[in-house]
C-alpha positions as CSV (number, residue, x, y, z in Angstrom):
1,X,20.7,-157.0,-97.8
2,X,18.5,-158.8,-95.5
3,X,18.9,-160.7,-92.2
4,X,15.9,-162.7,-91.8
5,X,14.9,-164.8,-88.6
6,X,12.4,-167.0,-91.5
7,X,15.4,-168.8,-92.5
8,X,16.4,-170.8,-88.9
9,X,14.1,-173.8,-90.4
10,X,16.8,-174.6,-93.1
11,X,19.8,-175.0,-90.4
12,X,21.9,-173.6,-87.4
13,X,24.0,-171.5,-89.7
14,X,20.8,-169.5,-90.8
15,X,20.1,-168.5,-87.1
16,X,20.2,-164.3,-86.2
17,X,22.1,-164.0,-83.3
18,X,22.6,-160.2,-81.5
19,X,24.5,-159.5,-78.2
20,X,22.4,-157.4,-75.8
21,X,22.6,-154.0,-76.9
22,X,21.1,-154.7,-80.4
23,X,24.6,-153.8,-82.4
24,X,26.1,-157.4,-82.7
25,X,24.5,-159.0,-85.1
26,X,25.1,-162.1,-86.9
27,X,23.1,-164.2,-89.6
28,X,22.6,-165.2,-92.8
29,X,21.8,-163.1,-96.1
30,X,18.4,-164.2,-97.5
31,X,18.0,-160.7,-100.4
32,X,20.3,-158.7,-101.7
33,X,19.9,-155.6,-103.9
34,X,20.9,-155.6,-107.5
35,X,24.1,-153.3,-107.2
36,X,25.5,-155.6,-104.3
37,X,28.5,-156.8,-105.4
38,X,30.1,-157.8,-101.3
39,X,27.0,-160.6,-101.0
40,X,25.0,-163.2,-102.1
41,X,22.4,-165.1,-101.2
42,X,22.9,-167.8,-98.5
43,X,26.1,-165.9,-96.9
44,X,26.5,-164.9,-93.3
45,X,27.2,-161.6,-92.3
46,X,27.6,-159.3,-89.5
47,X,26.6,-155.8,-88.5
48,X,28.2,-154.1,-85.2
49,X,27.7,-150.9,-84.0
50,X,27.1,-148.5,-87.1
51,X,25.6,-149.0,-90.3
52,X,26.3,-145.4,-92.1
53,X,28.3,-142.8,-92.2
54,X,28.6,-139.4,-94.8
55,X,30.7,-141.4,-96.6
56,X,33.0,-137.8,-97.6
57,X,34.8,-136.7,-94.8
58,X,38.3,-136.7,-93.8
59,X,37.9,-140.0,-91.5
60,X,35.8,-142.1,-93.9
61,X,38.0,-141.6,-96.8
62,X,40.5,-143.2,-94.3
63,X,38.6,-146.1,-93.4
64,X,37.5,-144.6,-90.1
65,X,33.4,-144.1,-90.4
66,X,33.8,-145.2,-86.8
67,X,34.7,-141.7,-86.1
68,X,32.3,-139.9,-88.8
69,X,30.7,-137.2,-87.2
70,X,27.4,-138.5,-88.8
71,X,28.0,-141.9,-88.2
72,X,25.0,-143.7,-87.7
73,X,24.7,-146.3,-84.8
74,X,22.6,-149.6,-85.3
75,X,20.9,-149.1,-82.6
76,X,18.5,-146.0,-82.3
77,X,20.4,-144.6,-84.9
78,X,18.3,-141.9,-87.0
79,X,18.5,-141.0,-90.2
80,X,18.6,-137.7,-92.4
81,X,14.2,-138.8,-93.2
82,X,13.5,-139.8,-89.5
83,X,13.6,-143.0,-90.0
84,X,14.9,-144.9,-86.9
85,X,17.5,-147.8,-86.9
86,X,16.0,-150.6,-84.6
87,X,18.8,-152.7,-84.1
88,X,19.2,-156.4,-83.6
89,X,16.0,-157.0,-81.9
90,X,14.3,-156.8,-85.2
91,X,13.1,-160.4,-87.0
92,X,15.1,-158.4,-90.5
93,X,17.3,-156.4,-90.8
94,X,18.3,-154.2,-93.8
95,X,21.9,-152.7,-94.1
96,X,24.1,-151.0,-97.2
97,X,26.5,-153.4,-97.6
98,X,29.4,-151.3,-97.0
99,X,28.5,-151.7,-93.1
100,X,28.4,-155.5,-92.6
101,X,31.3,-157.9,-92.9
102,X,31.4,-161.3,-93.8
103,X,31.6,-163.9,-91.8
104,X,33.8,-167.1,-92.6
105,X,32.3,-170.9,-92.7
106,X,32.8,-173.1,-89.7
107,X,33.3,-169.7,-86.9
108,X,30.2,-170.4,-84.0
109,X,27.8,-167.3,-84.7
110,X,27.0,-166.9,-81.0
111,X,30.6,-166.8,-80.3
112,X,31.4,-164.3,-83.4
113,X,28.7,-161.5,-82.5
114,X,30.2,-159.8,-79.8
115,X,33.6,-159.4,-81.4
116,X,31.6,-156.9,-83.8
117,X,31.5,-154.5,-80.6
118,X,33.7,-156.4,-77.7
119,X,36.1,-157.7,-80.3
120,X,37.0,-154.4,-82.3
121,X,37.0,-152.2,-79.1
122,X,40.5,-154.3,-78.4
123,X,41.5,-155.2,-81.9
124,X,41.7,-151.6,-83.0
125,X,44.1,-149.9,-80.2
126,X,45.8,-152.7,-80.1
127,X,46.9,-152.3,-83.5
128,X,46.7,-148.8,-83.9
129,X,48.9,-148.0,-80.5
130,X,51.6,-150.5,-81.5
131,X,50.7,-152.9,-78.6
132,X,51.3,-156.3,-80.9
133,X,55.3,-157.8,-80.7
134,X,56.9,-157.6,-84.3
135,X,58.6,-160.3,-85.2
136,X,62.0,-161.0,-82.8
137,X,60.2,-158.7,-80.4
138,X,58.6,-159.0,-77.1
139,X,55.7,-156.8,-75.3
140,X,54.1,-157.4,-72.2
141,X,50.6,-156.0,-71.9
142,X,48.1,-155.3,-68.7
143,X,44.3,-155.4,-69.1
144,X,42.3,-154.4,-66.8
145,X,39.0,-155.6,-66.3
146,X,37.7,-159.3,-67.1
147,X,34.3,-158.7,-68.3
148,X,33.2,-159.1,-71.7
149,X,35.6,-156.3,-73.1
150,X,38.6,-157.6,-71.2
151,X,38.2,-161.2,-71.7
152,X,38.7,-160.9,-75.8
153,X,41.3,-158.3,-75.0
154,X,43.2,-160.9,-73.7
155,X,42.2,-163.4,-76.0
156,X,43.9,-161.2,-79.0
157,X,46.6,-160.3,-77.1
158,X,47.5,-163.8,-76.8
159,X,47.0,-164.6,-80.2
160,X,49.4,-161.8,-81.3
161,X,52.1,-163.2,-79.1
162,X,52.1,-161.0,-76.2
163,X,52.7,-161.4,-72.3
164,X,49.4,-161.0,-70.8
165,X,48.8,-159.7,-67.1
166,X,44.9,-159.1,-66.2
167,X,44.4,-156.4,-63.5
168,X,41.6,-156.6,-61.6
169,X,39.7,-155.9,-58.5
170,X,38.1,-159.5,-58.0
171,X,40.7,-162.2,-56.8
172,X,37.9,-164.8,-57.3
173,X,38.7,-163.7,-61.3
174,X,42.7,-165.2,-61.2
175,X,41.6,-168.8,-61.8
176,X,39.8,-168.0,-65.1
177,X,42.1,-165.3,-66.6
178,X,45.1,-167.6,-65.7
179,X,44.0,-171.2,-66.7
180,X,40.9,-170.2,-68.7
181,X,41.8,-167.5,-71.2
182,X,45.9,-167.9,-70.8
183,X,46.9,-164.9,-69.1
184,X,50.9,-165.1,-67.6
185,X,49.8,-163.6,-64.9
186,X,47.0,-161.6,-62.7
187,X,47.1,-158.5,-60.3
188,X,44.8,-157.7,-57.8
189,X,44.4,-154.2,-58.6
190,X,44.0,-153.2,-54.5
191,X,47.4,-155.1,-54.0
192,X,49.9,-152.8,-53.2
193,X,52.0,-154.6,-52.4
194,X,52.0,-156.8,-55.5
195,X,51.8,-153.6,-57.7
196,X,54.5,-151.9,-56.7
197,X,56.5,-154.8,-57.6
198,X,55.1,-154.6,-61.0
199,X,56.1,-151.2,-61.7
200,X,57.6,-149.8,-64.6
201,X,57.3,-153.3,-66.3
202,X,54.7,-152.7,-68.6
203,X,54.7,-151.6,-72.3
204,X,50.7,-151.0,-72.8
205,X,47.2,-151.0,-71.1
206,X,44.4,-151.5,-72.4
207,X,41.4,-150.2,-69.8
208,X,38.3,-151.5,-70.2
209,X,36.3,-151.0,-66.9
210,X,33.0,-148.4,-66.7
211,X,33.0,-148.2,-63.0
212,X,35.1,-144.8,-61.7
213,X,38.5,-146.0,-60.5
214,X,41.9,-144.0,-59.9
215,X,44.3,-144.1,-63.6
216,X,47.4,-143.1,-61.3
217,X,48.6,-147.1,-60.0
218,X,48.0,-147.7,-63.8
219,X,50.4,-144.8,-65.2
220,X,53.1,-146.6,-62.3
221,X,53.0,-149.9,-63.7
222,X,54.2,-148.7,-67.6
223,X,57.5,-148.7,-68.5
224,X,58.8,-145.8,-70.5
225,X,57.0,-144.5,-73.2
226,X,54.3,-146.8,-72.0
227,X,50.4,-146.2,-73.7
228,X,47.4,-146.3,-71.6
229,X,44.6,-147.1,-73.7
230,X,41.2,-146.2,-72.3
231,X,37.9,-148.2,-74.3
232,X,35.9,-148.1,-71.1
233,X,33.5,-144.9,-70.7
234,X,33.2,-144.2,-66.6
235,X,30.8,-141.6,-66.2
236,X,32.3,-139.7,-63.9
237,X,35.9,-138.1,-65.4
238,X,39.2,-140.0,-63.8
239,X,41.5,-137.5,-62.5
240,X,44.4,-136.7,-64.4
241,X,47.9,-137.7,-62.9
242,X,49.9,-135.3,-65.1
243,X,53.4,-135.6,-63.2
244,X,54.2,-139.5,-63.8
245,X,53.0,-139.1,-67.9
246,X,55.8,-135.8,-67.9
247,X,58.6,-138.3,-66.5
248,X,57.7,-141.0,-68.1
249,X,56.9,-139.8,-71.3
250,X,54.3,-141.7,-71.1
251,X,50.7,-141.1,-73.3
252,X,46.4,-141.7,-71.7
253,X,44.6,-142.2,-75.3
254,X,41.5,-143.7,-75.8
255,X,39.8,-145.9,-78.5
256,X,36.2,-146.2,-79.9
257,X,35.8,-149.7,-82.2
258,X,37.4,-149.5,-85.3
259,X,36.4,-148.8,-89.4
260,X,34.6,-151.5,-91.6
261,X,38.1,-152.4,-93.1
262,X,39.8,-152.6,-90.0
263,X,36.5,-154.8,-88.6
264,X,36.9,-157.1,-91.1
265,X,40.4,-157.6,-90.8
266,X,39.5,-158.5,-87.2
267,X,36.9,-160.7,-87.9
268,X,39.1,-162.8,-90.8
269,X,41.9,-163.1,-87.7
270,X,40.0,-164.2,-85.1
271,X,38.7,-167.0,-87.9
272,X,42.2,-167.9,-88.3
273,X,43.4,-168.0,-84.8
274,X,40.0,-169.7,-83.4
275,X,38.9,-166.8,-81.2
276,X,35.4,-166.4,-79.9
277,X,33.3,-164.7,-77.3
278,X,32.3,-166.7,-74.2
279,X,28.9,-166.3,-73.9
280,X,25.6,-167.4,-73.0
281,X,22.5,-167.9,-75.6
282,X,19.6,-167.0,-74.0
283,X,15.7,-166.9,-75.9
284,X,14.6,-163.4,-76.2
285,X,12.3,-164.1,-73.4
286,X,14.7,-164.3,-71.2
287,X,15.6,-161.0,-71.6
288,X,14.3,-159.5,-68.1
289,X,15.9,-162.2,-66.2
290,X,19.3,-161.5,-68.1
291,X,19.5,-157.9,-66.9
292,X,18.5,-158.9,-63.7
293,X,21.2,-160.8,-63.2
294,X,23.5,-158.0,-65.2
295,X,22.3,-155.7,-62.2
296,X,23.3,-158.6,-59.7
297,X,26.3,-159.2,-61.1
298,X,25.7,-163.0,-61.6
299,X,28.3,-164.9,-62.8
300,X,27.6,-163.7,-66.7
301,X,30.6,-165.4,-68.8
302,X,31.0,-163.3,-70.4
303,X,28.0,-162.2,-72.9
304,X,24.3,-162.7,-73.1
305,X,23.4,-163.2,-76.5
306,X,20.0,-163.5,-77.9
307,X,18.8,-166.4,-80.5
308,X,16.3,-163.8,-81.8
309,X,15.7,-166.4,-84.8
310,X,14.6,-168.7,-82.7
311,X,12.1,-166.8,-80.1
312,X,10.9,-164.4,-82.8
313,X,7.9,-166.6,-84.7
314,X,8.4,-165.1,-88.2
315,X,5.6,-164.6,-90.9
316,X,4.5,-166.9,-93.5
């Protein structure tokens, strides 16, 4: 299967769209080989952070090539010949089908690529870690960070009926996780004040910041038995409170995206429930200005994505 930038001259659905790291990758199908059954012709697809996996191990026979210790990432991804996976920079883009999902009509491809990276990093624990309310139930969930990983963790968190309260270091951020993205309510994560009045109210967080910050306020805020979900990497290792998890009975996991089944269950829910990145589309020669303003921190709501199709001048 093929995603090919040649076909943006026969409409907008035909563009190839990729978030910035080159493993979000939208576009339409243009070849497909002759024991593809998933694909035809003319559909859109998606390809996010892997696209192989051993395909025998304990984890892939359970739908988690995710966590395949041979799992090979989209981007600079090797395999067993040498060959080297490219990414979503490329003008095509060749993938067993197992490893791309499809992507339903009428969903805006810019909007849809980074839930193949952003979208499944949340999707998954919140599943997994029994964060969503059942039915007659209620659960109120924190999420720090409101960057491109927290925004659509509180965008599914919504749509799954939970009490949303975004944690966060920037009070200029309350407006847009309140009124924007429909969060009950936002903490300033430096507010003592404020979170010690929060405490113990909590039945999950989901963590998404990179930057090194303390874990122990977070433990604090979860109610018995709460789950801290870590899906952000810091480089430098958080200390670990040990005290408040042994009285609280309380468990630090983490999450890395999700399987192929579990990313197309995503995909098909966030279709359903109208959820999309924010982003910005930017030409591919915008690309140095973008990380400039990534290093600047510039106002980036919440995604650059690339129209690769439409910068890229393909071949006759």
């Amino acid at each position: 299967m093929s995603l090919d930038c040649c076909l943006l001259f026969a409409g907008k659905k035909n563009k190839l769209y990729d978030h910035f790291c080159r493993h979000e990758i939208v576009g339409q199908v243009t070849k497909v080989g002759l024991n593809v059954k998933k694909f035809k012709v003319g559909d859109v697809a998606g390809v996010g952070c892997m696209m192989g996996s051993c395909g025998s191990c304990e984890n892939c026979k359970q739908d988690l090539e995710n966590y395949c210790p041979k799992m090979l990432w989209t981007f600079s991804g090797q395999y067993e010949d040498g060959t080297r996976a490219f990414g979503g920079y490329s003008n095509k883009f060749v993938v067993e089908e197992h490893f791309a999902v499809r992507i339903p009509n009428d969903i805006p491809l810019a909007g849809v690529a980074p839930l193949l990276c952003a979208g499944i990093t949340v999707y998954s624990p919140l599943k997994y870690f029994g964060l969503v309310p059942q039915p007659g139930s209620k659960k109120h969930l924190g999420v720090v960070g409101l960057g491109g990983v927290g925004h659509m963790a509180v965008k599914f968190a919504k749509a799954f009926g939970a009490k949303v309260t975004v944690i966060s270091s920037s009070p200029s951020k309350e407006k847009e996780a309140v009124e924007q993205l429909g969060a009950d309510s936002f903490l300033i994560s430096h507010d003592h004040e404020k979170l010690e009045a929060a405490l113990g109210t909590m039945d999950g967080i989901i963590d998404t910041v990179s930057a090194s910050h303390s874990l122990l306020p977070l433990i604090g805020l979860l109610k018995t038995s709460g789950k801290l979900v870590l899906v952000g990497a810091p480089v430098e290792p958080p200390e670990l409170p040990v005290f408040p998890l042994i009285m609280g009975r309380k468990v630090i996991a983490g999450s890395a995206i999700g399987g192929m089944k579990e990313t197309q269950e995503m995909i098909d829910f966030a279709a359903k429930h109208n959820i999309i990145a924010d982003v910005e589309v930017i030409p591919m020669d915008y690309v140095n200005t973008a990380l400039e303003r990534l290093e600047k921190g510039d106002n980036v709501k919440y995604r650059f994505v690339i129209d690769v199709a439409n910068t890229i001048k393909c071949a006759n």
